[in-house]
N, C-alpha and C positions, 0 to 999 in steps of 0.2 A: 504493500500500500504506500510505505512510504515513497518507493521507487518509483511508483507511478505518480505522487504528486511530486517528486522532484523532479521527473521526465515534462511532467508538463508545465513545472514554473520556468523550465527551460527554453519550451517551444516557445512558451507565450512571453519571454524575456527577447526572444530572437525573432519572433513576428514584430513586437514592439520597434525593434531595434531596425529591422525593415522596413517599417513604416516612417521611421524618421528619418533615414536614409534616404528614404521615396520622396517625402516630403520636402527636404533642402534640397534635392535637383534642380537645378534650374531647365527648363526646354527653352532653348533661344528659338526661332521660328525667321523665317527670310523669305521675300518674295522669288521669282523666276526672274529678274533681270542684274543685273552687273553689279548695282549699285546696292542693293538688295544681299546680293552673296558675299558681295563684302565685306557690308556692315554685320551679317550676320557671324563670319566667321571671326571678323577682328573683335565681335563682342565674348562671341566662346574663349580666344585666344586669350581675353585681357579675363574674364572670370575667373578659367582656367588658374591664370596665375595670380588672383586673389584668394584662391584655396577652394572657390565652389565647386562642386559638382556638377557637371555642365552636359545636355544631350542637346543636339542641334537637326532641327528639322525645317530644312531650307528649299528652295529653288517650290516653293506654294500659290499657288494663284492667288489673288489678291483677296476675293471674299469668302476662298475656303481657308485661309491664312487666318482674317479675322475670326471667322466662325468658330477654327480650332481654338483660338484664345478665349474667348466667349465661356467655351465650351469646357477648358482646363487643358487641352493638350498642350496649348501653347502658354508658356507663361511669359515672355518676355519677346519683343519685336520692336523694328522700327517703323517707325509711321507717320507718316502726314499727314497735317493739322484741314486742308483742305479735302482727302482722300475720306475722312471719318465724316467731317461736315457736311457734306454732299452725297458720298457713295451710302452711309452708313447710318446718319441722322437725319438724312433727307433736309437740311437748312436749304434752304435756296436765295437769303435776302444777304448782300452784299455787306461785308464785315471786314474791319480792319485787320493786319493782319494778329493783333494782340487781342482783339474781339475774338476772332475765329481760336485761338488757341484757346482763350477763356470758356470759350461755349462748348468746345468739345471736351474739355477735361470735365468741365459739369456734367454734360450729358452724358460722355462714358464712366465716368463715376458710381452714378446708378446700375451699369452693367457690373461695375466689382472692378474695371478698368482704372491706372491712375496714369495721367502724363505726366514724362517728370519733366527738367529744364528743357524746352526745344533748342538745337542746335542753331546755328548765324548760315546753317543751308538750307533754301527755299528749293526744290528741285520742282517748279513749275512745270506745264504744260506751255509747249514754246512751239512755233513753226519755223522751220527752218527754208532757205531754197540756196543755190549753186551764191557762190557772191556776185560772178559774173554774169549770173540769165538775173539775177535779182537788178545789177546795175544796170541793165540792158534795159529791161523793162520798164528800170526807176521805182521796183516797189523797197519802200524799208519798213514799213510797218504792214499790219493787217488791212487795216480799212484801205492801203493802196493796192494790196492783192484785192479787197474786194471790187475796186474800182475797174481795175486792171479787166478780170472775169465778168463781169457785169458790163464792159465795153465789147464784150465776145468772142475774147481770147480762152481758149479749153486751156486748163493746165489742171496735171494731174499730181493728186495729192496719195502718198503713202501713210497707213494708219496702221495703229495695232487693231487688235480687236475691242480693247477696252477702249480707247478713245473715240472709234466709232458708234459706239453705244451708250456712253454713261452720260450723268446730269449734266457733268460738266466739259465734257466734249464737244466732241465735232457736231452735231444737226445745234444747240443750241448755240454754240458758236458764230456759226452764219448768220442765224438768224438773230443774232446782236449785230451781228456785222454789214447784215441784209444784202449777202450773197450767199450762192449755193455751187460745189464744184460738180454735184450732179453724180450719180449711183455708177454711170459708166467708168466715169473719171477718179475713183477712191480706190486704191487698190489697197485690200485688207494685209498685213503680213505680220510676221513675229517684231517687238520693239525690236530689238537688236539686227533689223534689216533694213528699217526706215531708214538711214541714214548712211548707209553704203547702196540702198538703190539711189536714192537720189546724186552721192556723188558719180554712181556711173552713170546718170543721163537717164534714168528708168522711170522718173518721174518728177517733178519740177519742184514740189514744195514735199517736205515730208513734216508728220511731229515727233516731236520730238521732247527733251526732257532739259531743262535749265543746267542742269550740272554735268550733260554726258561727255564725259571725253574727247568723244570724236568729231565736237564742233568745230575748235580749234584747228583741230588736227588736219582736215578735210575742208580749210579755207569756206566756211559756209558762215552766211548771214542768216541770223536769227531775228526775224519780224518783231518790232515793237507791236506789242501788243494797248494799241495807243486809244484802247475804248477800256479797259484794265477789268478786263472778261474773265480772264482765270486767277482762280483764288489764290490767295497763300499755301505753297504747300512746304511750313515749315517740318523739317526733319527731327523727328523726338523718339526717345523711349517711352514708346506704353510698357508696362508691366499690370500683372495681374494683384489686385490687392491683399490676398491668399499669398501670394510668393514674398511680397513687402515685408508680411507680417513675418513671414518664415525666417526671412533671410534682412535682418535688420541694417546688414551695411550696404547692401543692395542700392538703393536710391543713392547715394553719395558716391559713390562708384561711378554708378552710368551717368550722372549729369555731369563728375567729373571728363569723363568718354566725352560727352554731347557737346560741351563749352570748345572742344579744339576742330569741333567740323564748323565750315564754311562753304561758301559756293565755288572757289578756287581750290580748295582743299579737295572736297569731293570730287570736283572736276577732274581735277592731278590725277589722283586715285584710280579713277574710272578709265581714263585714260591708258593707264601702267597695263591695266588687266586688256582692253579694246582695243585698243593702239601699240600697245610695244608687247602685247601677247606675254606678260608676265601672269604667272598662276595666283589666283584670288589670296591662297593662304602665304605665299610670300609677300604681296604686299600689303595684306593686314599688318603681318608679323612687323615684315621694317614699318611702319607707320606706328605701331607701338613700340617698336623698339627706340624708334624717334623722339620720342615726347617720354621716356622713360617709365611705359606702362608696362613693360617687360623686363 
């Protein structure tokens, strides 16, 4: 008898002991594009070496990414303050950018979500076209593309699929803009192709993302967006309020993280992995190694 209750203040000492081990994991989570795999790996790599326990479930489409978090599989990700506000809370009245991050931390609040400090990177929705068809033509903002098209020049626009579909995209786009490139002239494709079709001459305008790399890199002009149509999409850690509580140095950690990204930064970054085809987890790694987070 005794045997048996010693065998079992054992098991239930080591399930105990599983469950708290279960419980200080952190799940980083990452979307499917460049900027996304980065962040998410250079966050595993700096927890890693704050002592947490770290699983990382990255390269997620955008609202199965959220849903996981929602949900507890994901406990920690990076996020934009315009992506939650529109894709997620349905806001649709125009907000500063310090309004927009205020309203979304209230409103994912109530989900058990918290945003910590947003970082000094905006990675907006931007349209881009060749420098040279742009100088040609005279357009440098939006509303001269729409002038442009609306005088009955076809130019064909490259999209992902989320840009062609969401609140904040392409149809209500135009229609602030009061043009339209027309269903023939949109061609759908993965983000990470928008912007190598257009430098080979595959299509004239593509979108594209404020911080990607390969703007500079590929001599392209990025449209003033000069009616100020797309939101703030400040760059932040959500975490889940469940892992806060678990992991108490957690918040001070990752705002530490947040305060050294910028639009140039991020740029750089995105760049090394796009452009100079360096692997995601060596230039996490040197980017912390840089700022002495490793």
């Amino acid at each position: 008898m005794q045997h048996t209750l010693k065998t079992a203040l054992i098991a239930a000492l080591l399930a105990a002991t599983s469950s708290i081990a279960h419980a200080e994991t952190i799940t980083v989570g990452g979307k499917n594009f460049t900027e996304q795999l980065l962040l998410a790996d250079m966050t595993v790599q700096y927890l890693e070496a704050k002592g947490h326990d770290v699983d990382e479930r990255s390269g997620m489409g955008t609202s199965v990414l959220r849903q996981a978090q929602e949900t507890g599989q994901v406990d920690l990700y990076w996020e934009y303050t315009g992506t939650s506000l529109i894709s997620y809370n349905k806001v649709t009245e125009k907000l500063t950018p310090e309004e927009a991050y205020q309203r979304v931390k209230e409103l994912d609040a109530e989900k058990g979500l918290v945003w910590l400090e947003p970082s000094e990177a905006n990675n907006t929705y931007a349209l881009a076209m060749r420098e040279d068809h742009a100088k040609e033509l005279g357009i440098t903002s939006i509303s001269d593309l729409a002038e442009t098209i609306n005088s009955g020049n076809e130019l064909v626009l490259a999209s992902n699929a989320t840009f062609y579909s969401r609140d904040d995209g392409l149809r209500p786009m135009q229609e602030t803009y009061g043009f339209e490139f027309g269903r023939r002239n949109v061609k759908r494709m993965d983000q990470g192709l928008t912007l190598p079709a257009l430098d080979q001459g595959e299509v004239d305008v593509a979108m594209t993302t404020a911080t990607n790399g390969r703007i500079p890199a590929l001599d392209l002009t990025v449209l003033e967006d000069d009616r100020q149509f797309f939101p703030d999409y400040a760059l932040t850690p959500v975490v889940r309020q469940e892992t806060l509580e678990a992991n108490p140095t957690l918040a001070d950690q990752m705002n530490a993280l947040s305060a050294l990204l910028d639009d140039e930064t991020m740029a750089r970054l995105n760049a090394k992995v796009d452009v100079e085809k360096e692997s995601v987890e060596d230039v996490a790694q040197s980017f912390l190694e840089s700022n002495d987070l490793l």
